[in-house]
C-alpha positions as CSV (number, residue, x, y, z in Angstrom):
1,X,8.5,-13.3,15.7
2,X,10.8,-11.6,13.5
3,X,11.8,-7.8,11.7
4,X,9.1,-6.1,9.6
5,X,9.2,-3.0,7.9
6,X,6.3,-0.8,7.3
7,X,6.1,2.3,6.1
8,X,3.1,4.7,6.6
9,X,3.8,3.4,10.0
10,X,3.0,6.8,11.8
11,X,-0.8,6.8,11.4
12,X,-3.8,5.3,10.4
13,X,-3.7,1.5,8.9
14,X,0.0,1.4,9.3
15,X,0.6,2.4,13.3
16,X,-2.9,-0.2,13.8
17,X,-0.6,-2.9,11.9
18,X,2.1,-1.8,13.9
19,X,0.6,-2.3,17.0
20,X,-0.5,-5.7,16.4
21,X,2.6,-7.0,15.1
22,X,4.5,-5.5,18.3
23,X,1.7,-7.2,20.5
24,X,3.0,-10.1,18.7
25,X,6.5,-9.5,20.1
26,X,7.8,-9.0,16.6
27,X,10.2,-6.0,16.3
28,X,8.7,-3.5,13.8
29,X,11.4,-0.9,11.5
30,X,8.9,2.8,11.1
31,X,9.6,4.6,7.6
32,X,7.4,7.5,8.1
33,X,7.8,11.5,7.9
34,X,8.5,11.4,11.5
35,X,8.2,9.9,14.6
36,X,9.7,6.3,13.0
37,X,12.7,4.6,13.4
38,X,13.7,5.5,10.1
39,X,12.4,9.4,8.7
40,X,12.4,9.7,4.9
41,X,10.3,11.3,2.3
42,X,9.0,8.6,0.1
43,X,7.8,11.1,-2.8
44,X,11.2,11.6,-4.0
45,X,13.9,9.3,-5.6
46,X,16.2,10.3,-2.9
47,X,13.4,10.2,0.2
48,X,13.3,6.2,-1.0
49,X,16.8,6.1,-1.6
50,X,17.3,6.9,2.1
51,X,14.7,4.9,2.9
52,X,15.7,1.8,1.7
53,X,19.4,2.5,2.9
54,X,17.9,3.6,6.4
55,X,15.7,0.0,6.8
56,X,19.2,-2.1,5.8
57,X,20.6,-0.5,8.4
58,X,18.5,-1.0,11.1
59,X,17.6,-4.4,9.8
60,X,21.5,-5.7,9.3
61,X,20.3,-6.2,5.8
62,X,17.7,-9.1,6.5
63,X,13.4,-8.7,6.9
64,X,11.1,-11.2,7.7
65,X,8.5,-8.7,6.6
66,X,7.8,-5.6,4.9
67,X,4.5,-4.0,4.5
68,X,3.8,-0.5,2.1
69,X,1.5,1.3,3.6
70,X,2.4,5.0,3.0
71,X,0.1,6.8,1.1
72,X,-2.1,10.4,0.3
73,X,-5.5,10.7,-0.6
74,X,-7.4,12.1,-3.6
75,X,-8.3,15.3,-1.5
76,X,-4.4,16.1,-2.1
77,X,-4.3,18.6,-5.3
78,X,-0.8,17.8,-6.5
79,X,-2.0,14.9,-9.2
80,X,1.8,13.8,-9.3
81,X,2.2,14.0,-5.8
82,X,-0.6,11.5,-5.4
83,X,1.5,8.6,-8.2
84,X,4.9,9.5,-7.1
85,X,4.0,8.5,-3.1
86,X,1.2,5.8,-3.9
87,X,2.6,3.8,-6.3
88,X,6.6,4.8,-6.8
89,X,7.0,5.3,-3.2
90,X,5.6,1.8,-2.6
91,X,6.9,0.1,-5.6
92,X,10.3,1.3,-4.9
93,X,10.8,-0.2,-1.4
94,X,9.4,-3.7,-2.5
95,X,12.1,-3.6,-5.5
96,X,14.9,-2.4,-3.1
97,X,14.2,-4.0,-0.1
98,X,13.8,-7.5,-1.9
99,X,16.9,-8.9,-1.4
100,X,16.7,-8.0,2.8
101,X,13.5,-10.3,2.0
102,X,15.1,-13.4,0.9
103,X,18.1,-13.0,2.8
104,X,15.0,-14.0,6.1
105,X,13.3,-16.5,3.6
106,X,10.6,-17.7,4.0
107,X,9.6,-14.1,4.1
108,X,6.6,-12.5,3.2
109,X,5.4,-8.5,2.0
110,X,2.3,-7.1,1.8
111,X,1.1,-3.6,-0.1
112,X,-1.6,-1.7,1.0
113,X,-4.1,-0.9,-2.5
114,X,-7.4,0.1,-3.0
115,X,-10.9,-0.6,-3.5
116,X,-10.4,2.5,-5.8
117,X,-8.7,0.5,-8.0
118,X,-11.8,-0.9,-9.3
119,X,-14.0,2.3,-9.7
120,X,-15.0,3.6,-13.3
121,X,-11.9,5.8,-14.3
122,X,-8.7,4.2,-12.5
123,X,-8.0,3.1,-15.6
124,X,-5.5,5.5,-17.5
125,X,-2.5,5.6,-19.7
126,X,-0.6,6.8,-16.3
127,X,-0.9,3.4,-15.4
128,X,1.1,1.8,-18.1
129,X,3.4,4.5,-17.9
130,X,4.1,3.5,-13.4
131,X,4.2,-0.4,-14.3
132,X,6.6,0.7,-16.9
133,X,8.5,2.4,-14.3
134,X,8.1,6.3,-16.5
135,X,7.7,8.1,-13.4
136,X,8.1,10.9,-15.6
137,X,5.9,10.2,-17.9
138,X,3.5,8.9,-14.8
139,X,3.7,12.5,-13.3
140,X,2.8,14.1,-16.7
141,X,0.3,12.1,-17.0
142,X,-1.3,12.6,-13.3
143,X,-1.4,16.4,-14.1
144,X,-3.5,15.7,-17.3
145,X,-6.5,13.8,-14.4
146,X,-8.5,14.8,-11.8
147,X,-7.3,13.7,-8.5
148,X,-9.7,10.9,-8.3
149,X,-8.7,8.7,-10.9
150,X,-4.9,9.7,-10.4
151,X,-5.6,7.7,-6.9
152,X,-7.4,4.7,-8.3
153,X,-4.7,5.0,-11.2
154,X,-1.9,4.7,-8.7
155,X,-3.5,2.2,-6.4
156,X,-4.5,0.0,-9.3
157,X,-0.8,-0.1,-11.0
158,X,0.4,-1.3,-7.9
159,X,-2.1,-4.0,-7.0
160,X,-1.4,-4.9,-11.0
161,X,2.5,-5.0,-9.9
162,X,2.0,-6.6,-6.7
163,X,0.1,-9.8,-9.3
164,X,2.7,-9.6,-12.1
165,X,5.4,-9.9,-9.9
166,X,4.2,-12.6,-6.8
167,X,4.5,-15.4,-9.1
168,X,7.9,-15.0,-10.2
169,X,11.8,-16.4,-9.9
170,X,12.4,-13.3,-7.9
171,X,9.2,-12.9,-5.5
172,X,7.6,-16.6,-4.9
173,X,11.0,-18.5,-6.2
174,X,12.9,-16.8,-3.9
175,X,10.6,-17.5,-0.8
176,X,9.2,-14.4,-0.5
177,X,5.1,-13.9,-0.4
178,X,3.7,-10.8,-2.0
179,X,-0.1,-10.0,-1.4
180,X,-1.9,-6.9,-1.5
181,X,-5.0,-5.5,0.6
182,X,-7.8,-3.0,-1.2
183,X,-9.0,-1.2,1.9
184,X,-12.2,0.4,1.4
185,X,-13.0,3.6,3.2
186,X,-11.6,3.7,7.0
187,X,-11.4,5.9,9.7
188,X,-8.1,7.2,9.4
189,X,-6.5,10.7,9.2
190,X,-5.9,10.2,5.1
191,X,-9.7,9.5,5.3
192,X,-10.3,12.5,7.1
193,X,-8.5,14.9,4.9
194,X,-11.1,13.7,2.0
195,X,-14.3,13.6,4.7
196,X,-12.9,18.0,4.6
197,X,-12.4,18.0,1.0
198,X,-15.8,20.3,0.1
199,X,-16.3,17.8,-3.0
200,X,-15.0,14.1,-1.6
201,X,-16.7,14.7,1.5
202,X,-20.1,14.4,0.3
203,X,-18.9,11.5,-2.5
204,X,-17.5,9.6,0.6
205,X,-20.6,10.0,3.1
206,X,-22.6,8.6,0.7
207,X,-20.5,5.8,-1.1
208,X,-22.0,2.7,-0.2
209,X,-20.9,0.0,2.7
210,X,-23.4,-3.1,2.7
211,X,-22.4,-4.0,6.6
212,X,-22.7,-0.2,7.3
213,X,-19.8,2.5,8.5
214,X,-16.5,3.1,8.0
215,X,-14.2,0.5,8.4
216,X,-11.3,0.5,11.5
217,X,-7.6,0.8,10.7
218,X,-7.3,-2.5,13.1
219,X,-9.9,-4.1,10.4
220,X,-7.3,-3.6,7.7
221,X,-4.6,-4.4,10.2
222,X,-5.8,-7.4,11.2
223,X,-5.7,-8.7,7.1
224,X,-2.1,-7.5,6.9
225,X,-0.8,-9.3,9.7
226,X,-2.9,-12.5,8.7
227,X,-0.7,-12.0,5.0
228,X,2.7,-11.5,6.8
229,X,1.6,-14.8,8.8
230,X,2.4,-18.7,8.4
231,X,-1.1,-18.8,8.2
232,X,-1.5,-17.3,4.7
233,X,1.7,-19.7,3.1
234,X,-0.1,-20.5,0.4
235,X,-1.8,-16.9,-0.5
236,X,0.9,-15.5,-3.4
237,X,-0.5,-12.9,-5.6
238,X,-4.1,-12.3,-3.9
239,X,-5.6,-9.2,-3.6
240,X,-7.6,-9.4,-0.4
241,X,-10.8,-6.6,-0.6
242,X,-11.5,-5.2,3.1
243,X,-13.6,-3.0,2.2
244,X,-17.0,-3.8,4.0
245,X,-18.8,-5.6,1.2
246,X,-18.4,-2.3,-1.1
247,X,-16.5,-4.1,-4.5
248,X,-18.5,-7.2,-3.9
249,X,-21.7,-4.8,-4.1
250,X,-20.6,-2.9,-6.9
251,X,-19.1,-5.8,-8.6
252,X,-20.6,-8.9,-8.2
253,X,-20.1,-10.8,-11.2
254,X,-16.4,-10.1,-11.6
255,X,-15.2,-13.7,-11.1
């Protein structure tokens, strides 16, 4: 049992992660736009700012767990919308909630990517630009692309942070595990709002799902809470695909 974070926790993947780690008698800290324990904006420098500062709070300044879940979808028209929550938004509370982290050690954080990631397009100079921290340049950027590969743009720079980072002095040296998931499509409201889109609809219906369907938020949730867990000690710097069988079909000679 302990204190996690997770933002996102609201809805979708991150009130079914939620759920399980309250089952679990752990005590879970909401950042969402409401109804959460801590309401902030992650968007905007000062939504995360207030974010962070909220979660220290409420935590006394130590976490046994922090998952980044919050997210929008590529239905959402604002390109630099779509890199400023995905990938700032996330990035940001890792980096500032770090030292709550270690002061629980060992500790572990999980952040919630993509199978996107991977598709033909993701990758863009926007990318460099978020793993270079240029979230001005990032935004710029994003308004240049279609909404599609902003979202696989954003969701790959973070899994690419989430791997650069694990292995380090400051992540795995200070006891803290960082993993990410790649969700693949799941029934959740983000999902939804692309199942309306008049274009990602019909691109979405017919993406392909070798064991068939949509996945369920508690199918991602049940991978995050195996990463926050004893179980996973020695996972540090995995991406874990739970996507239905979707990147292994499209990608099966990768490794």
């Amino acid at each position: 049992m302990g204190v996690i974070a997770i933002t996102g926790s609201a809805s979708g993947i991150g009130a079914a992660t939620r759920a399980r780690l309250e089952e679990a008698g752990n005590d879970v800290i909401g950042v969402d736009l409401a109804n959460a324990e801590v309401v902030a904006n992650l968007a905007t420098p000062a939504g995360r700012a207030a974010a962070i500062a909220g979660v220290l709070r409420v935590s006394s300044g130590s976490l046994d767990g922090l998952v980044v879940c919050a997210g929008v979808g590529p239905q959402v028209e604002n390109c630099s919308l779509i890199v400023s929550v995905n990938y700032f938004g996330a990035h940001t509370l890792l980096a500032g909630l770090r030292e709550a982290l270690a002061a629980a050690t060992p500790a572990a954080a999980v952040a919630v990517s993509s199978n996107s990631a991977t598709l033909p397009g993701a990758e863009t100079p926007m990318v460099a630009a978020c793993l270079a921290g240029n979230e001005t340049d990032a935004r710029a950027l994003a308004a240049t692309l279609d909404s599609a590969r902003v979202y696989g743009g954003s969701k790959l720079a973070l899994a690419r942070w989430v791997r650069r980072m694990a292995p380090t002095p400051e992540w795995a040296g200070a006891g803290i595990r960082l993993n990410a998931v790649a969700p693949g499509a799941v029934s959740t409201p983000l999902l939804q709002g692309g199942l309306d889109h008049p274009v990602f609809g019909p691109a979405i219906r017919n993406f392909p799902i070798p064991t068939g369907g949509f996945g369920d938020p508690d199918d991602i949730a049940a991978a995050i809470v195996f990463l926050l867990s004893d179980e996973a000690s020695f996972c540090c710097g995995s991406v874990l695909f739970v996507d239905g069988g979707t990147d292994a079909l499209l990608r099966p000679d990768t490794f």
